[in-house]
Wavefront OBJ file of the C-alpha trace (Angstrom):
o trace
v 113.225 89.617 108.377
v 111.646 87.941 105.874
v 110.067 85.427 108.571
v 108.736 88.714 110.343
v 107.003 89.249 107.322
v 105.466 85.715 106.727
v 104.138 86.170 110.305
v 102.761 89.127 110.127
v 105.054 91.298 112.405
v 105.157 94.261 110.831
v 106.016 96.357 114.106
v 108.890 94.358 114.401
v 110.165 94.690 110.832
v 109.493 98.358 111.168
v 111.606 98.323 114.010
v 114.563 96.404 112.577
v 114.605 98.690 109.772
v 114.462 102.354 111.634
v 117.480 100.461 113.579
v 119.087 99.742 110.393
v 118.378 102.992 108.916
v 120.041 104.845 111.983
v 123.189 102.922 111.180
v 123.549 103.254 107.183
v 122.423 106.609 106.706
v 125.125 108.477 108.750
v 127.577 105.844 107.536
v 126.406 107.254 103.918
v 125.813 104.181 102.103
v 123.380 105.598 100.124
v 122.209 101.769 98.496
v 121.329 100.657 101.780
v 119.466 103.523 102.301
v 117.371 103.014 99.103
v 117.010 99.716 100.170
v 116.018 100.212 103.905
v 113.691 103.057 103.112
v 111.816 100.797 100.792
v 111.412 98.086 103.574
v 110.258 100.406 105.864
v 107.917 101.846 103.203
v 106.448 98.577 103.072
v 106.293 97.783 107.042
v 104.580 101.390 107.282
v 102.223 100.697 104.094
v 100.814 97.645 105.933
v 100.138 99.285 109.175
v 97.875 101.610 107.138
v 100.513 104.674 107.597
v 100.850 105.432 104.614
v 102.201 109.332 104.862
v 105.758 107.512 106.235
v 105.360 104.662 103.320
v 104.973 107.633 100.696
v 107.958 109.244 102.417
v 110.514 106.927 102.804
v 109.815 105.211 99.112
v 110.158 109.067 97.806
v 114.031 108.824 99.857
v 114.461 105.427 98.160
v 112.968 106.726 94.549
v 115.579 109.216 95.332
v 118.445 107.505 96.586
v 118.551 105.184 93.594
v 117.830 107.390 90.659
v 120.597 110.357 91.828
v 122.948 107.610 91.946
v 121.959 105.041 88.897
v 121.163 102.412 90.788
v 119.230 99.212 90.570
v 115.849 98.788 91.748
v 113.664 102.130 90.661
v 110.845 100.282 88.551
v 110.549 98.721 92.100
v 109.776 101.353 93.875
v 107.836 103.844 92.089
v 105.404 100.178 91.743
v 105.367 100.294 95.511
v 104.399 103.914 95.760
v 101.854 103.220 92.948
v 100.670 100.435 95.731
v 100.584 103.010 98.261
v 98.656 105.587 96.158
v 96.036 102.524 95.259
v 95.584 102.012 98.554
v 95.138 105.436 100.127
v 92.433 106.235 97.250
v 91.075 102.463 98.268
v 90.632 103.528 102.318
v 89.061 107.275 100.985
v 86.654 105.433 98.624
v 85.803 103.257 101.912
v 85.151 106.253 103.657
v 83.031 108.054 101.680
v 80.799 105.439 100.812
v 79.977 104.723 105.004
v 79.786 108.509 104.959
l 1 2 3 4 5 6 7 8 9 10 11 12 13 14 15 16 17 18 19 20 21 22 23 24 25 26 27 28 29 30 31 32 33 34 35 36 37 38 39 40 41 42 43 44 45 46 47 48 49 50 51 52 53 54 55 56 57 58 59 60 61 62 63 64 65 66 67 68 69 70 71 72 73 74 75 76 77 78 79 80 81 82 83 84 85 86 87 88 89 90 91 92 93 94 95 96 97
C-alpha cells in the first residue's frame, strides 16, 4: 500500500483496508484492527471525510489502549491531525461566508 499512498490513491487504499478490516475483525485480532482502523483513518482523513477518520482512529485509540498495546501516542496525533483539519476547512468556510 504504501505505493498507493505515494501516488495518491487514496480510494484504493481505502479499499484495501475496509477489505482487510472485514477479514481481521471477525477473526478478532484485535492489533490488526488497531492497525487497519488507523490506515483507514488516514485514507478517509485525506478524502476530506473526516467523521469516518475520527471514527475508526477512536476504534484504533481503543483497540490499543484496552489491550496495552503499542502505537497510542500515534494515534491520538492522528486524531489531533484530524481535529486541525476539520477546524482548518470551518475556518475556510466562514471566512468565504
Amino acid at each position: 500500500w504504501p505505493g498507493l499512498f505515494v501516488q495518491g490513491y487514496m480510494d484504493d487504499i481505502r479499499d484495501l483496508h475496509l477489505l482487510a478490516m472485514s477479514k481481521v475483525e471477525p477473526a478478532g485480532h484485535r492489533y490488526a484492527v488497531a492497525i487497519t482502523a488507523n490506515y483507514l483513518a488516514s485514507a478517509y482523513a485525506r478524502g476530506a471525510e473526516l467523521e469516518k477518520a475520527e471514527r475508526y482512529l477512536s476504534l484504533s485509540i481503543s483497540k490499543l489502549t484496552e489491550d496495552g498495546l503499542p502505537g497510542v501516542a500515534r494515534a491520538y496525533l492522528n486524531l489531533a491531525t484530524v481535529y486541525q483539519k476539520a477546524l482548518t476547512m470551518d475556518f475556510l468556510i466562514l471566512k468565504q461566508e
